[in-house]
N, C-alpha and C positions, 0 to 999 in steps of 0.2 A: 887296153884295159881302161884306160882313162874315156875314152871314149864311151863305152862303157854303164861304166860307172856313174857318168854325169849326168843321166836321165835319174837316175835312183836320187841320184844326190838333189836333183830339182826336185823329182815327187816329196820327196822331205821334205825340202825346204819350203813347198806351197802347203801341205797337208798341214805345217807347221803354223805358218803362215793364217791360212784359213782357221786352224784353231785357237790363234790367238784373238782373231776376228770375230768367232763365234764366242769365246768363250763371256767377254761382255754380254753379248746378246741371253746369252744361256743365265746368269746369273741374273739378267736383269727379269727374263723370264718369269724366273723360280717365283721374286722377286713378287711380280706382280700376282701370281697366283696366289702365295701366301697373305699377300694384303687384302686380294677378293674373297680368302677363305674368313679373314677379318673384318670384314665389311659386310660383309653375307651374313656375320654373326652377329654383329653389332646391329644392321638392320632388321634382320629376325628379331630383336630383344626388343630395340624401338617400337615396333609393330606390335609385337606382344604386349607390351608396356601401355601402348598406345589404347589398345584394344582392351584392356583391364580395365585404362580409367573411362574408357566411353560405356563402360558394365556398369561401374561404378556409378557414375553421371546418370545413365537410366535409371537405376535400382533408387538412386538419390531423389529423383522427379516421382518416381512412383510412391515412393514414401510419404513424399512432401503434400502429393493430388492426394493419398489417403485420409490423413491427416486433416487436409482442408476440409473434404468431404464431410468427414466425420462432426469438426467443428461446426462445420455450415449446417449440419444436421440438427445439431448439438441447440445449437441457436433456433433454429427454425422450431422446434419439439419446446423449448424456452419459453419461444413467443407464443404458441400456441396455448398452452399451461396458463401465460399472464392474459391472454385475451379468454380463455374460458373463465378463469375467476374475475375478470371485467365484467363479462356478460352474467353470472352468476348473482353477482355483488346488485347489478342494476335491475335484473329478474326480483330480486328482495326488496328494493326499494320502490318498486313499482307494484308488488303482492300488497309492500307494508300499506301503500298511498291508498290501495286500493281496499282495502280490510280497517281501515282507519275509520272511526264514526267521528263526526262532527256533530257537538252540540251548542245549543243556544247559549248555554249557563257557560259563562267564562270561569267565572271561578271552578265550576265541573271541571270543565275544559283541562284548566292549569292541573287539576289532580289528578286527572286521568295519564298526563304528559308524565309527572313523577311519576306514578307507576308504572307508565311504559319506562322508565328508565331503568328504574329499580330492576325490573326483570327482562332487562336486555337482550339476556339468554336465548336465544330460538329455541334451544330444544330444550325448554322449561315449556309449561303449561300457564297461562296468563293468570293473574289470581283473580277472580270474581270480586265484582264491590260491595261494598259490604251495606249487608239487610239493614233494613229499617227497625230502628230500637225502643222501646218506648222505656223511661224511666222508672222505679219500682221504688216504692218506701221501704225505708231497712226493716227488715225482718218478716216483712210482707212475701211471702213466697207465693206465688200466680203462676199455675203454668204455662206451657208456650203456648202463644196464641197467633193466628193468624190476623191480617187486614183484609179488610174486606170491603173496596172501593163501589158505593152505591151511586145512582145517579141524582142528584139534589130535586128536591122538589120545589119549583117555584109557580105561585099562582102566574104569575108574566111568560112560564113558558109555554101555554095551552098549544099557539099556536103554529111550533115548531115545523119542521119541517118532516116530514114521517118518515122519507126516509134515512135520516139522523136517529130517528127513534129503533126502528128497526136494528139498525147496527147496532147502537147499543143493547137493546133488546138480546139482539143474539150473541153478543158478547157476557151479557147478565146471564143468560143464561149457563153460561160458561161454568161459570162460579157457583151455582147451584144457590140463589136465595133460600134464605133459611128463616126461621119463623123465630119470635124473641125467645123461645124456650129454648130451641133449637141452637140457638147464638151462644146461650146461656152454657150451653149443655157442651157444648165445641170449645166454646173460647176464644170465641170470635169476635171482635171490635166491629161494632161497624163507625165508618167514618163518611162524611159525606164531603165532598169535595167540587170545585165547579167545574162546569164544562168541559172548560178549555184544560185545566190541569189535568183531567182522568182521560182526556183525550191525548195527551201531553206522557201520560204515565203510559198508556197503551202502548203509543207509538213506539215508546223507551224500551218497553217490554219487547215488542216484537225485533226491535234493532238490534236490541242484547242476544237474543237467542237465535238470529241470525249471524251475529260476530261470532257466539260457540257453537254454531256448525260449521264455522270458519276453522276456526282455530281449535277448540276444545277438545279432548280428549279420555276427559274423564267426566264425569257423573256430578253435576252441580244442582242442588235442589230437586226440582223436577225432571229436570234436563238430561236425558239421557243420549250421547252421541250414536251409542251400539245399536240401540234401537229404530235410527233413523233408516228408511229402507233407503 
């Protein structure tokens, strides 16, 4: 019996044995698996974590590039605005230089400067200067009469030039000469004037009525703008 027995008694005592052996191993096991199942998760969330803020970091650039776009737009549309009313501004001062008369008479000159100032305005209409007036004694009432610029007769100018005569010729004619009844009957002045001055007034004339097809707009004395083809 003892004989026996003592094989039984050794399988225990090694099975024992071995399971004392194992049993460290087994818990350390367990052990390490539980820590990978924490670590696995842990890392999973870093990842996740990680990858929300490189979302974020995108979504933030793309904001930022919109943004800039916009403003760079913003600016460019800006400067285009200030340089058309540069060009705009200089267009006017170049119309005005070029629509500007230039006369002899300084004293004119200076008056005509005031009322370009006075009427600033563009989109006003320029005022025309004002007619030639002749003086009236009180209670004398006359009515309106015209001037009526003849050519002076001098014995010293026999021998002019004809074709100076001519012009004037066909400028006199313009005016229709009228006979002393005829003068009478109108209310017509005649005035006689030299050379140079009724060549002087023409000129005047013709420069003025070229400044109001310039500018004019409305209907001044004879001057009708509508009617110019």
């Amino acid at each position: 019996r003892s004989q026996s027995a003592s094989p039984t008694h050794y399988a225990d005592k090694v099975e024992k044995a071995v399971r004392e052996r194992l049993e460290p191993l087994t818990y350390r096991t367990q052990q390490v698996a539980a820590n990978a199942d924490i670590l696995s998760e842990k890392l999973l969330d870093d990842i996740l974590e990680d990858t929300a803020q490189e979302l974020w970091s995108i979504k933030q650039r793309e904001r930022l590039q919109t943004e800039a776009l916009l403003m760079a737009d913003t600016h460019s549309l800006e400067s285009m605005l200030q340089r058309m009313e540069e060009i705009e501004r200089y267009q006017e001062d170049v119309r005005r230089r070029f629509t500007q008369i230039v006369y002899g008479d300084l004293e004119f000159w200076a008056q005509e400067n005031k009322m370009e100032q006075q009427t600033i305005s563009i989109a006003e209409s320029p005022t025309s200067p004002h007619p030639i007036q002749r003086t009236k004694l009180i209670g004398c009432i006359e009515p309106e009469t015209d001037i009526l610029f003849e050519k002076p007769f001098d014995g010293n100018d026999l021998d002019e030039n004809k074709e100076a005569e001519e012009k004037f010729q066909t400028r006199n004619d313009l005016l229709q000469p009228l006979t002393r009844n005829s003068l009478q009957k109108e209310c017509y002045v005649s005035v006689s004037v030299p050379t140079h001055m009724l060549q002087s007034i023409l000129d005047y004339n013709s420069r003025y009525k070229h400044h109001l097809k310039l500018i004019s707009h409305e209907v001044v004395g004879s001057f009708n703008p509508w009617q110019i083809a």
